[in-house]
C-alpha positions in Angstrom: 10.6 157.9 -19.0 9.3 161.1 -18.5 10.8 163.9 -21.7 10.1 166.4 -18.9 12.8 165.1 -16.5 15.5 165.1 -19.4 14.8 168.6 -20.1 15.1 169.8 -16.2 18.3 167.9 -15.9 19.2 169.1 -19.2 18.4 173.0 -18.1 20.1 172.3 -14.6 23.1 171.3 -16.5 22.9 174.5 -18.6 22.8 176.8 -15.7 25.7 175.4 -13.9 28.1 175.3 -17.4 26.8 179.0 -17.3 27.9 180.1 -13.5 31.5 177.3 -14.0 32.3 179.4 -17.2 32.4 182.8 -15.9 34.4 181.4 -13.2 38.6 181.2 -13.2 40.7 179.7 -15.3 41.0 177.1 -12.3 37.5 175.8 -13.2 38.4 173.6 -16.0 37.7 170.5 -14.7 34.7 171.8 -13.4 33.8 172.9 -16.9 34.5 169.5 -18.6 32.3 167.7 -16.1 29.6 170.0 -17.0 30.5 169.7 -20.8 30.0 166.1 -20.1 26.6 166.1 -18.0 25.3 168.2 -20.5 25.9 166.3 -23.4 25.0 163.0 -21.4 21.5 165.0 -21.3 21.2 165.5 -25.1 22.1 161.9 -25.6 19.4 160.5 -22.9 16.6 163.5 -25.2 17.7 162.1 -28.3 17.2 158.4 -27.1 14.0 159.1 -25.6 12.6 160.7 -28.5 13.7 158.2 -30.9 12.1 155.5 -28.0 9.1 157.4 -29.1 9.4 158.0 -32.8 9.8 154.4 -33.5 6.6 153.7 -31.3 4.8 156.6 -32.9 5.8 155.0 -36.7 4.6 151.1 -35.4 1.2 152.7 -34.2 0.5 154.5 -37.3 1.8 151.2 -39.5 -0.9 148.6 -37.1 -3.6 151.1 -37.7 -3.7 151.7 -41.2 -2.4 147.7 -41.9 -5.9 147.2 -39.6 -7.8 149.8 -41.4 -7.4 148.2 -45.0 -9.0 145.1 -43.6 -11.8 146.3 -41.6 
């Protein structure tokens, strides 16, 4: 998946805690769900870019196993 869409719902996410948070007291819940979405967010980054870190690490350990026997 794509890091760009994380990051948009990410920011989307951001900008609504923002607007819920200079709203009343009465937005609490609101708040929370937006808490929640926005860490949901982090968590889907932070998967993604592991996803990729572990792909990046098994690249660079094929190539330079290949490269001591070529």
């Amino acid at each position: 998946m794509d890091l760009d869409t994380f990051y948009e719902v990410m920011y989307h996410a951001s900008r609504a805690l923002e607007k819920a948070e200079l709203a009343p007291q009465r937005n609490q819940k609101l708040i929370r769900e937006r808490h929640k979405a926005f860490e949901d967010a982090i968590r889907a980054i932070d998967a993604e870019v592991a996803k990729h870190e572990r792909c990046r690490r098994k690249r660079e350990d094929y190539f330079s196993d290949a490269a001591q026997f070529g």
